[in-house]
C-alpha positions in Angstrom: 41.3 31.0 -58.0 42.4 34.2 -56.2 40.1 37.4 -56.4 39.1 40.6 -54.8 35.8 41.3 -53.4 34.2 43.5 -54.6 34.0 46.8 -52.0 34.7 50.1 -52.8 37.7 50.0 -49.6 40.1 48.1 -48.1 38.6 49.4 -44.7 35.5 47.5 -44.9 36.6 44.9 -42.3 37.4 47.0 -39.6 34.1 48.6 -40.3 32.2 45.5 -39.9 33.6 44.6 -36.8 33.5 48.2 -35.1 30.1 50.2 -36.7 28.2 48.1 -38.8 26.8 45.8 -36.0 25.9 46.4 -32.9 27.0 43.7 -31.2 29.7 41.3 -31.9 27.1 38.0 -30.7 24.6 38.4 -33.2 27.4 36.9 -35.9 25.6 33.7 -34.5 22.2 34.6 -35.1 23.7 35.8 -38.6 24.7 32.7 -40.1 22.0 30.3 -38.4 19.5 33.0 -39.9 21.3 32.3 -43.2 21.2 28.3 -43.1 17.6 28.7 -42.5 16.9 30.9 -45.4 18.9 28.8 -48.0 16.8 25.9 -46.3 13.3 27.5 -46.6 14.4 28.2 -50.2 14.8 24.6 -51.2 11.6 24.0 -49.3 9.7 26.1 -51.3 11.2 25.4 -54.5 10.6 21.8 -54.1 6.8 22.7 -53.4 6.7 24.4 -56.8 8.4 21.5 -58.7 11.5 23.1 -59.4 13.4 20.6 -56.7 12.6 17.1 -57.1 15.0 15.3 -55.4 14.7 13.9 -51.6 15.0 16.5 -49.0 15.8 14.4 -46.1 17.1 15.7 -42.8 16.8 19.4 -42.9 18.3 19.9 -39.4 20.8 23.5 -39.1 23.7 22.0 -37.3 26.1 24.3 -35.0 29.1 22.6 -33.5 32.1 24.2 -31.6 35.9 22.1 -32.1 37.8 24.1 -28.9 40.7 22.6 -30.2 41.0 23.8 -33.6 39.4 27.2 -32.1 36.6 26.9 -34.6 32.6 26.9 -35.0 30.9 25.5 -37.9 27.4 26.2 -39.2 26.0 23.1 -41.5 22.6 23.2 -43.3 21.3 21.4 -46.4 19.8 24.2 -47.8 19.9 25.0 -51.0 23.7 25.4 -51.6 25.3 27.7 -53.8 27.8 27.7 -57.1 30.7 29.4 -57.5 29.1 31.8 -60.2 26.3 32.6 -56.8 29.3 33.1 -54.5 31.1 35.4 -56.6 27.4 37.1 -57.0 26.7 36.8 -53.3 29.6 36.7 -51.2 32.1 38.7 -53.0 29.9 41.6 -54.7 28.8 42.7 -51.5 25.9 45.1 -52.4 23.6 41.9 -54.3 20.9 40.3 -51.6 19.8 36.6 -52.7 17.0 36.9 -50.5 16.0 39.8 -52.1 16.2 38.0 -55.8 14.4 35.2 -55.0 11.6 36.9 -53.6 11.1 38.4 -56.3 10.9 35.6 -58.7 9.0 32.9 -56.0 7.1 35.9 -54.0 3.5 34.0 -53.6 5.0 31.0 -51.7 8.6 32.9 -50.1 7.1 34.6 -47.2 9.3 33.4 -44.5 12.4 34.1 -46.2 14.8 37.0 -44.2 17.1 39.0 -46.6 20.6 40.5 -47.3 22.2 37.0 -47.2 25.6 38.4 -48.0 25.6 41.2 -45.6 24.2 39.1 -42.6 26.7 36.2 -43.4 30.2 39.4 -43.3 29.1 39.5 -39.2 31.1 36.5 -39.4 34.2 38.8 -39.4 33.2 40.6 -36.2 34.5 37.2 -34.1 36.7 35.5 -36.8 40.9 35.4 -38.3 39.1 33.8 -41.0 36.1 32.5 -42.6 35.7 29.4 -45.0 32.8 28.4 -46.8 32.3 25.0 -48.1 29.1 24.3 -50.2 27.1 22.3 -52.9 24.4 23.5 -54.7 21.0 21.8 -55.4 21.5 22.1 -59.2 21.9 19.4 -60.5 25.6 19.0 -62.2 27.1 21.0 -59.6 30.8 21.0 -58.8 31.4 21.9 -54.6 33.2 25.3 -53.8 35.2 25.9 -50.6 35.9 29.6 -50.6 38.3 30.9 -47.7 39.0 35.0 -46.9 40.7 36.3 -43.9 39.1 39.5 -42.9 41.3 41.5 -46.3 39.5 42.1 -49.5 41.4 39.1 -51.3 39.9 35.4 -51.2 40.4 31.9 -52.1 37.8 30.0 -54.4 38.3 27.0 -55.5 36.2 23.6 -56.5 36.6 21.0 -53.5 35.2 17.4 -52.8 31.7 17.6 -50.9 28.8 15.2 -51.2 26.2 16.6 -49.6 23.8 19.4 -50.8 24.0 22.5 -49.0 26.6 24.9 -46.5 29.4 24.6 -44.2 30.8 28.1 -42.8 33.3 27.8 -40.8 34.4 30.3 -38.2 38.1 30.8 -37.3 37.9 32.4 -34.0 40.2 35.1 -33.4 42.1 35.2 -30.0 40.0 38.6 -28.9 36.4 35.8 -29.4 37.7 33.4 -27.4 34.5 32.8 -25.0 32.5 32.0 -27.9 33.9 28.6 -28.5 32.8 27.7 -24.7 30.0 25.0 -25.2 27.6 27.6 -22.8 28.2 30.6 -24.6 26.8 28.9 -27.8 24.0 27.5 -26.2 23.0 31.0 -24.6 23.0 32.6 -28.0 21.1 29.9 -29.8 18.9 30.1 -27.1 18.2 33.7 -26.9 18.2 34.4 -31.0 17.2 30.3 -32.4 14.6 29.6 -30.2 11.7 30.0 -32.4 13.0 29.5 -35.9 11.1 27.6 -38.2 14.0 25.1 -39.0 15.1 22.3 -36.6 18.4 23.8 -35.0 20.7 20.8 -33.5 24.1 22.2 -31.2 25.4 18.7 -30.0 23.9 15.6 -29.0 21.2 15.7 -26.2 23.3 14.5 -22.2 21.7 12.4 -20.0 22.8 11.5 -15.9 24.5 8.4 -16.1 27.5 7.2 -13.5 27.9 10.4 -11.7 28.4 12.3 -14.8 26.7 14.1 -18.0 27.0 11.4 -20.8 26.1 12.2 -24.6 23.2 10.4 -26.4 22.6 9.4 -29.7 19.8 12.2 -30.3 20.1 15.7 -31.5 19.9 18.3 -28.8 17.2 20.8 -31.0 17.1 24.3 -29.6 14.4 25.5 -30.9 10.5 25.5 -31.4 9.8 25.3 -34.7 5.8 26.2 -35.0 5.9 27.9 -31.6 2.0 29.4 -30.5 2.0 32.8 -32.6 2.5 30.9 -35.7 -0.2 28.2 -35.3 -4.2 29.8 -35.9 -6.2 30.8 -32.6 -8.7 28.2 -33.3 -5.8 25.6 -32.5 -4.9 27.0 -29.1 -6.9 26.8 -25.9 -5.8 29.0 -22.7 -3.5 26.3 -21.4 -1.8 26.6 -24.6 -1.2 30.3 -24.4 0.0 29.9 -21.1 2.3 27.2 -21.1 3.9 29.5 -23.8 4.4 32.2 -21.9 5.6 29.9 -19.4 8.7 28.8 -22.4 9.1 32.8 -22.4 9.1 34.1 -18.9 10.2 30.6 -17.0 10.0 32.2 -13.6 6.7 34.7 -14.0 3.1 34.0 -13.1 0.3 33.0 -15.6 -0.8 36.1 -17.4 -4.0 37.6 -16.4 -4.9 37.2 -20.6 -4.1 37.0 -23.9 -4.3 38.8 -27.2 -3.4 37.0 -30.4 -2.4 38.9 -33.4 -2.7 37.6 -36.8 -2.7 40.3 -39.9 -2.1 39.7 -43.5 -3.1 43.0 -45.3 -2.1 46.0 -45.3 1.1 44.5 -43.7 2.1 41.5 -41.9 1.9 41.0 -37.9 1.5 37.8 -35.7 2.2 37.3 -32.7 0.7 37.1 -29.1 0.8 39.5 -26.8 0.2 39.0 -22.8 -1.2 41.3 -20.1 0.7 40.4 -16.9 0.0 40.8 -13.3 1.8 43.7 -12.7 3.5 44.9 -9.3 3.1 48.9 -9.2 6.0 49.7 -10.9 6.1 50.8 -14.4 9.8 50.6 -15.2 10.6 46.6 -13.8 7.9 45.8 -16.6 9.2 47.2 -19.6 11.4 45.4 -22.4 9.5 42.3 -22.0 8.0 42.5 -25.5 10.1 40.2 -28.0 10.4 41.3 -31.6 11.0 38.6 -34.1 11.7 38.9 -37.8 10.2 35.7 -39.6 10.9 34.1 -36.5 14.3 35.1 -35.7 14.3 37.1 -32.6 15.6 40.7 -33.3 15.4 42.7 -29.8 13.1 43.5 -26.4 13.3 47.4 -26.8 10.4 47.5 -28.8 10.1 51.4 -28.6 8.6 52.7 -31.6 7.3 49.6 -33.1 4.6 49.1 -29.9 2.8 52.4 -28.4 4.6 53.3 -25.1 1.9 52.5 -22.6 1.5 49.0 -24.4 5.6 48.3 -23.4 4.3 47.1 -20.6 2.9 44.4 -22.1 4.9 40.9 -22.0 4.8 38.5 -25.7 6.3 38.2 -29.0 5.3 40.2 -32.4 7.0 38.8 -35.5 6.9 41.4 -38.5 8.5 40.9 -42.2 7.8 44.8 -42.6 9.4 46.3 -39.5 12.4 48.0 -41.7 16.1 47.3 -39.8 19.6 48.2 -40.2 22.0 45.6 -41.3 22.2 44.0 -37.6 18.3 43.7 -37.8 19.1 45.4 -34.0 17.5 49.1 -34.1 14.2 49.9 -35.7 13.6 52.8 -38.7 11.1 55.0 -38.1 8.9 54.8 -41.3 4.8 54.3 -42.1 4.7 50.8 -41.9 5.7 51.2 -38.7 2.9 53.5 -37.9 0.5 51.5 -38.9 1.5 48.3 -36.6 1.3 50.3 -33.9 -2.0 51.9 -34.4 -2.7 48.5 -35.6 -1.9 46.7 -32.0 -3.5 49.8 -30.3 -6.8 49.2 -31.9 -6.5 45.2 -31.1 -5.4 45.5 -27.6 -8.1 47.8 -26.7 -10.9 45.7 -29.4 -9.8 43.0 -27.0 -10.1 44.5 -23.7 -13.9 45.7 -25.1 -14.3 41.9 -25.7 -13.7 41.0 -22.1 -15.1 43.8 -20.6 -18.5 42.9 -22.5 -18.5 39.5 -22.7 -17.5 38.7 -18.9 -17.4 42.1 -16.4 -17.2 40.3 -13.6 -13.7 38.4 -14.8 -13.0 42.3 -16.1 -13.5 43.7 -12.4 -12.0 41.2 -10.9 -8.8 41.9 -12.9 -8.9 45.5 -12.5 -6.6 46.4 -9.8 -3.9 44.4 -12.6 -5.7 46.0 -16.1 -5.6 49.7 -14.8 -2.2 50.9 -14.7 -1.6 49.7 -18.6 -5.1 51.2 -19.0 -4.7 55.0 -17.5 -1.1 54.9 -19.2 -2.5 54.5 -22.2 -5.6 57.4 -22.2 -3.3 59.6 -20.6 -0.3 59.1 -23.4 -2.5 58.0 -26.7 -5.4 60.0 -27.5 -6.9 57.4 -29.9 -7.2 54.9 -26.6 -8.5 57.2 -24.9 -11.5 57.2 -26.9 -11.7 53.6 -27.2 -11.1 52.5 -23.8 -13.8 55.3 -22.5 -16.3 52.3 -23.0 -14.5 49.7 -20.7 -12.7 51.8 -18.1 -13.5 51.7 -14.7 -13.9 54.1 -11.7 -13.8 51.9 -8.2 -15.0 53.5 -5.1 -14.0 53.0 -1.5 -16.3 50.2 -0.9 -14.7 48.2 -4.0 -17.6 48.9 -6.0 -16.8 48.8 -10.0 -18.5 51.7 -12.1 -18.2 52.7 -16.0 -17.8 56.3 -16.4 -21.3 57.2 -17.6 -22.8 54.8 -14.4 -20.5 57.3 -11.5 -21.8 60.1 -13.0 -25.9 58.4 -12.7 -24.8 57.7 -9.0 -23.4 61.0 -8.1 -24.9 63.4 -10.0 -28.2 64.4 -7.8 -26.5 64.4 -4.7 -22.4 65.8 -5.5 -23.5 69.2 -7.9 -22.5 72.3 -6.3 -24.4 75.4 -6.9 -22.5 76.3 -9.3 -23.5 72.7 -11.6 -20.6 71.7 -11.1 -20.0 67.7 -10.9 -17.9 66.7 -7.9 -15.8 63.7 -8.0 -14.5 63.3 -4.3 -11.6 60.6 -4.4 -9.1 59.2 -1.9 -5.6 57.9 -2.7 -5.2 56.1 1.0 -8.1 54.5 2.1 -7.1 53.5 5.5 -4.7 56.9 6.2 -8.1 59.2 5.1 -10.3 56.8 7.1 -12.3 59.4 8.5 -12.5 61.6 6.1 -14.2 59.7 4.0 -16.6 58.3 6.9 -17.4 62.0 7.0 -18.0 62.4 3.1 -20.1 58.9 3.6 -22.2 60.4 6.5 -22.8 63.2 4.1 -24.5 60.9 1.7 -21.2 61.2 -0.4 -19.9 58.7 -2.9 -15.8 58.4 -2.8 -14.0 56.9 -5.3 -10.3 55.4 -4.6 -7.3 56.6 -7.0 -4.5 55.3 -5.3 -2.1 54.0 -8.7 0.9 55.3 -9.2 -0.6 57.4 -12.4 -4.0 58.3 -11.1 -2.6 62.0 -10.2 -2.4 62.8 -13.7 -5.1 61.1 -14.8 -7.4 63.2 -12.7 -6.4 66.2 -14.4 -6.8 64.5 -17.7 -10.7 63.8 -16.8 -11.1 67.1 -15.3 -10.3 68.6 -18.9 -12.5 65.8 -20.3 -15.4 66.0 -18.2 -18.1 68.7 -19.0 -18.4 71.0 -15.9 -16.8 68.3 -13.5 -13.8 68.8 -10.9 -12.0 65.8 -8.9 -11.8 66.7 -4.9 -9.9 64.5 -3.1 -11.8 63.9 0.5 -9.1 65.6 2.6 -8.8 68.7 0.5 -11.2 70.4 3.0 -13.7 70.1 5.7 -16.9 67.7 4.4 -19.0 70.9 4.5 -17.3 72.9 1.9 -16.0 69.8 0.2 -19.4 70.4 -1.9 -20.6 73.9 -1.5 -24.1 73.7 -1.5 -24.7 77.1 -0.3 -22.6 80.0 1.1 -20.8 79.8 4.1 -22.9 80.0 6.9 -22.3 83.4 9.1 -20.4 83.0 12.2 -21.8 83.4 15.5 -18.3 84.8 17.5 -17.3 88.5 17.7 -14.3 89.5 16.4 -12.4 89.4 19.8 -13.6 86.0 20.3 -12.2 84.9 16.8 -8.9 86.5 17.4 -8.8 84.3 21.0 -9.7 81.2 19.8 -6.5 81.8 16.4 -4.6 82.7 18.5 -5.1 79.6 21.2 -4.2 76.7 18.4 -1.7 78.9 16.5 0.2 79.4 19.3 0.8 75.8 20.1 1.2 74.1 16.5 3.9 72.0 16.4 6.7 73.3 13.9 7.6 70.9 10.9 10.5 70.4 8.6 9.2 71.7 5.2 5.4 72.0 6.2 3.7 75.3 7.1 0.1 75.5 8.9 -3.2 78.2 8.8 -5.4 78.3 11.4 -9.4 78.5 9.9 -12.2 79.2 11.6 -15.0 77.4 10.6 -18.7 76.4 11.6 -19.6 72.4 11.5 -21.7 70.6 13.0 -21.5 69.8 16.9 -20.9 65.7 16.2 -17.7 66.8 13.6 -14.9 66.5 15.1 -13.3 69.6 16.8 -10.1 70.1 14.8 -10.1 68.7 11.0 -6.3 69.1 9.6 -6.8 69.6 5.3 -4.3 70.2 2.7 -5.0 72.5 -0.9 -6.3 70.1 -3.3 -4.3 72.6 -5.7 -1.1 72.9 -4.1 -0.9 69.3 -3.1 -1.6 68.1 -6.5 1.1 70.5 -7.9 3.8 68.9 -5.4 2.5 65.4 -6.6 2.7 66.1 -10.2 6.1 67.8 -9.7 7.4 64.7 -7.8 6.6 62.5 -10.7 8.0 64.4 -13.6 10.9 65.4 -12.6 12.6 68.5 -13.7 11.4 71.2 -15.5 8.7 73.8 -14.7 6.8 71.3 -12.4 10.0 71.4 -10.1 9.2 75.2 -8.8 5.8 73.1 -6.7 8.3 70.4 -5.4 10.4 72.7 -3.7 7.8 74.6 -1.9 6.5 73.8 1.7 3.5 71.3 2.3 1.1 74.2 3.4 -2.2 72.8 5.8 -4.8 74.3 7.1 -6.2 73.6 11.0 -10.0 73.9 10.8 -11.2 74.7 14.2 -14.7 73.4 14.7 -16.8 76.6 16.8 -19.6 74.6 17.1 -18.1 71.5 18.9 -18.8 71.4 22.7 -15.2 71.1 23.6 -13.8 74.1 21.8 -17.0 76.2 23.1 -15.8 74.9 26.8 -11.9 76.4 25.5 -13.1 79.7 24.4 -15.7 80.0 27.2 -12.7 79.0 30.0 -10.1 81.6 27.9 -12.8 84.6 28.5 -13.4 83.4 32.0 -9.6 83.1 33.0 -7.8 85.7 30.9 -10.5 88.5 31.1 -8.9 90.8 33.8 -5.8 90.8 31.6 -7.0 90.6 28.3 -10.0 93.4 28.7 -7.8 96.6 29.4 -5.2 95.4 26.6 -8.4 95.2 23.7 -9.6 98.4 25.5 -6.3 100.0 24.7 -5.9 98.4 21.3 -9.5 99.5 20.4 -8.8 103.4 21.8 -5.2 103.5 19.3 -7.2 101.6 16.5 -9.9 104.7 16.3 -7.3 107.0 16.5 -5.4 105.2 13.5 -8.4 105.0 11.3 -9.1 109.0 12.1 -5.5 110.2 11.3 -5.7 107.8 7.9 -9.2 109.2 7.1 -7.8 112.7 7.6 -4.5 112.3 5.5 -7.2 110.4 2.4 -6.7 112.6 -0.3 -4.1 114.5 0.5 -0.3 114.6 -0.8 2.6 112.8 1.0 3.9 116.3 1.4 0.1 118.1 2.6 0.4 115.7 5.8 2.2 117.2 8.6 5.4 115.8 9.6 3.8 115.7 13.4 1.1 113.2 12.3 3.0 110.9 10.1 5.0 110.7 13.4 2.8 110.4 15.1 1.1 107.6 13.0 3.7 105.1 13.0 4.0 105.4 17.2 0.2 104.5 16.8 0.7 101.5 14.8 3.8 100.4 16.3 1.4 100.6 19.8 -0.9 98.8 18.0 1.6 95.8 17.3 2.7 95.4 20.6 -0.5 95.4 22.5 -1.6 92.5 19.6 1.6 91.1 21.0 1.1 91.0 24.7 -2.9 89.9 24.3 -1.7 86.8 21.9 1.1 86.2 25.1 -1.5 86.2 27.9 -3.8 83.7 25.6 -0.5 81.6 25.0 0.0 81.3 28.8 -3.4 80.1 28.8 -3.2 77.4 26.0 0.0 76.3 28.1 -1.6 76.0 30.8 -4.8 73.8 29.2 -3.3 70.2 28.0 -6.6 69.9 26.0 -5.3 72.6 23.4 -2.0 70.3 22.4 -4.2 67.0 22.8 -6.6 68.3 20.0 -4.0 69.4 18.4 -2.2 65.8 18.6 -5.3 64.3 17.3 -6.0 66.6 14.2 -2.2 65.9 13.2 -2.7 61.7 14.4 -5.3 61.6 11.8 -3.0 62.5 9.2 -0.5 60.9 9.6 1.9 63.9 10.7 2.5 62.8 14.5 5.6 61.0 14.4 8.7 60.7 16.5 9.1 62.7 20.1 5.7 64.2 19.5 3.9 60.9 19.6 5.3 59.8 22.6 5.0 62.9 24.1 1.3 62.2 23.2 0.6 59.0 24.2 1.8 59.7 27.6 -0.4 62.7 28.2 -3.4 60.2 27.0 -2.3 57.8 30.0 -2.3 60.5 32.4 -5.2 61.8 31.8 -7.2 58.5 32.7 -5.2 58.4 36.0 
């Protein structure tokens, strides 16, 4: 018998193979889906009494005939009658899936729908398609029905005995690599694996005489109750982690696991793994496996699984997750929304679990837990508020603290006088070394926040926090890292404060792309004499900027790194410098401030005499005369700051401090450093 299908084109083909699936390999995954389903079916209906004849061998067989350029997908499934392909097959818009669900929906849970859309994928690789099949009814007569990729098709009755499917695949010339034996075995691999049939592709090779020889046993592909579909009680930790051994072959155990098992209000299993993870966000994403009753659908899981949680490794299997025709992108749509707040809650119910039930595993695996852990507070608000209970602050001694336990530990002796809480924290615990020493001598807790995210998490638990800032410990010198009190008054005139500027900013180094202030500032005689810091509000800026990119953000990235040189009056070596620079540039400096001080008095009188007045009251004489003053005035500053450079040429202390300040940051590099290291030999000579 000849017919049309019935489409409402004749362009349907071409639109199968170009638009309507993604990809031209999942035909595969397609049809061994389909042999499944019709296999499932005659499961369940002989569980219900409506089949009682013998089952037997339920085995999905694939084989590949290179020479006849075909591949053939057999199962003994339930079969189907001419009326059902006509139904099926040729009236493309009926599911059988869909049909029988509906009428056997308390014991068909595992069945995957739109059989006749799933088994048209066959066109994407084929000149032409044949199906040969029996049905389980009993009386049946076999039909082979045979279309080549136009709206017309062959039916007719043919001579089968056994129950159930043959498709076979005509492979067109453009498909050619599919009917190479390792193709085939890729694909079953990387879509079969897990289904819930056996799945035989050729007989089983064994090492014999130099050479692969074929045995008499099935080579099965697949896993048929593979660990998410068994009951936790079943599986002990070896279990879990052999299987995420059969997922990720080459990958270390997992640090845990978290199974999911949900019947109502939709369904979810699956398990999903928390991995050791090397500190970088983007080699760890698309590890997540999303099956579909077992039949593995994709690993971009984007949408179905909160972002921070893409991190994770595992399978989830969902009947509800809604997809297209190639079962290859998701739909957005409230079932989705609900898994996914559904596997928040669970991941972090879990991680609560641990946390309580055995902190010292917990802290032991923070340094691996964290970065999935700060991901998610800073991108889902809901976590955020669930993991407040198990998240952990570590300090530079590699002590573990809950929130609410930092703030016990800190709070008498790190409040300003202003009440405010101060969180000092380091993101380089060797490079900040003695800053934090300092903090330490200072009675000062530090915590370390040295992951790739912590940046923007600090900002996120400043806005959190009641009255609280985060200071990193080399934002300023340890004094005013916590002000206590007001500055304390300095004991140096004027001119000695302009000396003593103009001594160290006269001999900075300059720096591609970094700019430096010279501060003033009274410590303590045991600090040490020069302390380099860097704006805990500008640097942070730059930080953000270099980690999102464009955008506003990207004005910070492009300005200078700007640090300021805290000069330490009170230590006995820069008392010695300023007490030498009097001593030795006093006959030249004395009649230059003399001179600046006489033109200074006479600038402040002309300026006190114009106050008040128009620009047109002041007499043309003394605006002249005012702008000789002050240009005076400029070049006397000038020839002072020369005499005092001369000096700090002439004193290799100044650049050795200097050297130090910038060693203990980390900004002596190159020429300078050798430069340095040879004036350190020298000087023990």
């Amino acid at each position: 018998m000849k017919g049309n299908i019935g489409v409402t084109s004749d362009n349907i083909f071409p639109i199968i193979k170009k638009f309507l699936y993604s990809d031209h390999e999942i035909f595969l995954r397609e049809l061994v889906s389909n042999a499944v389903d019709a296999t499932q079916k005659l499961k369940t209906l002989a569980s219900v009494g409506e089949f009682k004849g013998e089952l037997g061998d339920l085995t999905v067989r694939v084989s590949v005939n290179k020479k006849k350029k075909t591949i053939t997908v057999t199962d003994r499934g339930i079969g189907m009658t001419a009326d059902e392909i006509e139904k099926y097959i040729n009236q493309i818009a009926f599911s059988g899936a869909e049909e029988f669900l509906d009428k056997y929906k308390d014991d068909a849970n595992a069945i995957i729908g739109h059989f006749g859309l799933g088994f048209y994928s066959a066109f994407m690789v084929s000149k032409e398609v044949e199906i040969q099949t029996l049905s389980f009814k009993e009386g049946s007569k076999a039909a082979r029905w045979v279309c080549d990729g136009n709206p017309e098709y062959q039916l007719d009755e043919m001579d089968k005995a056994e129950r159930g499917t043959s498709i076979v695949l005509h492979i067109d010339d453009d498909n050619k690599d599919f009917l190479e034996e390792a193709k085939i075995t890729e694909l079953l691999t990387k879509y079969c694996k897990f289904l819930p049939i056996p799945v035989a592709f050729g007989k089983k090779k064994e090492w014999k005489d130099g050479k692969d020889v074929e045995t008499d046993e099935d080579n099965i592909i697949n896993d048929t109750t593979p660990a998410w579909t068994r009951k936790p009680s079943e599986l002990k930790e070896e279990d879990y982690n052999k299987f995420y051994r059969d997922l990720y072959p080459m990958s270390e155990d997992p640090l845990f696991s978290i199974h999911l098992n949900v019947d109502y209000p939709f369904h979810l299993t699956g398990i999903l793994y928390f991995p050791k993870v090397k500190n970088n966000i983007e080699l760890q994403r698309n590890k997540i496996q999303l099956y579909c009753n077992q039949v593995f659908v994709t690993d971009a899981v984007e949408g179905i699984v909160p972002d921070f949680l893409t991190l994770l490794h595992g399978v989830i299997d969902s009947p509800d997750i809604p997809l297209n025709v190639s079962r290859s992108y998701l739909q957005s749509d409230s079932n989705v929304k609900k898994i996914s707040s559904h596997i928040t809650k669970k991941v972090a119910d879990r991680l609560q679990e641990i946390f309580k039930n055995d902190r010292a595993q917990f802290e032991a695996k923070w340094d691996s837990l964290r970065l999935f852990i700060i991901y998610g507070m800073l991108t889902d608000e809901k976590f955020y508020e669930r993991a407040e209970k198990f998240v952990l602050f570590k300090n530079t001694e590699q002590k573990c603290f809950t929130f609410e336990e930092y703030k016990t530990l800190i709070k008498e002796n790190q409040t300003d006088k202003e009440g405010s809480l101060i969180y000092l924290y380091a993101n380089d615990a060797e490079n900040q070394h003695s800053y934090i020493e300092a903090a330490r001598k200072k009675g000062y807790d530090v915590l370390l926040m040295d992951g790739q995210l912590d940046i923007h998490w600090v900002s996120q638990l400043e806005q959190k926090f009641e009255k609280s800032r985060f200071v990193r410990v080399d934002s300023d010198i340890v004094e005013r890292l916590i002000r206590k009190t007001d500055d304390p008054q300095h004991q140096l005139t004027e001119s000695q404060r302009q000396a003593l500027s103009a001594l160290f900013e006269t001999q900075l180094p300059a720096l591609d792309k970094i700019e430096f202030s010279v501060s003033l500032e009274q410590m303590t005689p045991d600090a040490p004499p020069l302390v380099i810091t860097q704006s805990e509000f500008m640097r942070r800026m730059k930080e953000m900027s270099a980690t999102q990119g464009g955008g506003m953000m990207s004005f910070y990235g492009e300005l200078p790194d700007n640090y300021t040189l805290s000069v330490n009056t009170a230590h006995p070596l820069i008392e010695k410098l300023l007490h030498d620079e009097e001593q030795i540039c006093a006959e030249k400096v004395a009649p230059i401030e003399s001179e600046i001080k006489l033109l200074s008095e006479r600038v402040e009188a002309l300026k006190a005499a114009h106050k008040g007045k128009k620009e047109e009251e002041i007499p043309q004489a003394e605006k002249e005369e005012l702008t000789t003053l002050e240009k005076q005035q400029t070049e006397a500053k000038q020839r002072q700051k020369e005499v005092i450079t001369q000096f700090a040429v002439s004193q290799p202390s100044v650049r050795q401090l200097i050297d130090l300040a910038l060693l203990s940051t980390n900004l002596l590099k190159g020429e300078a450093l050798s430069r340095f290291v040879k004036r350190s030999v020298e000087t023990m000579l």
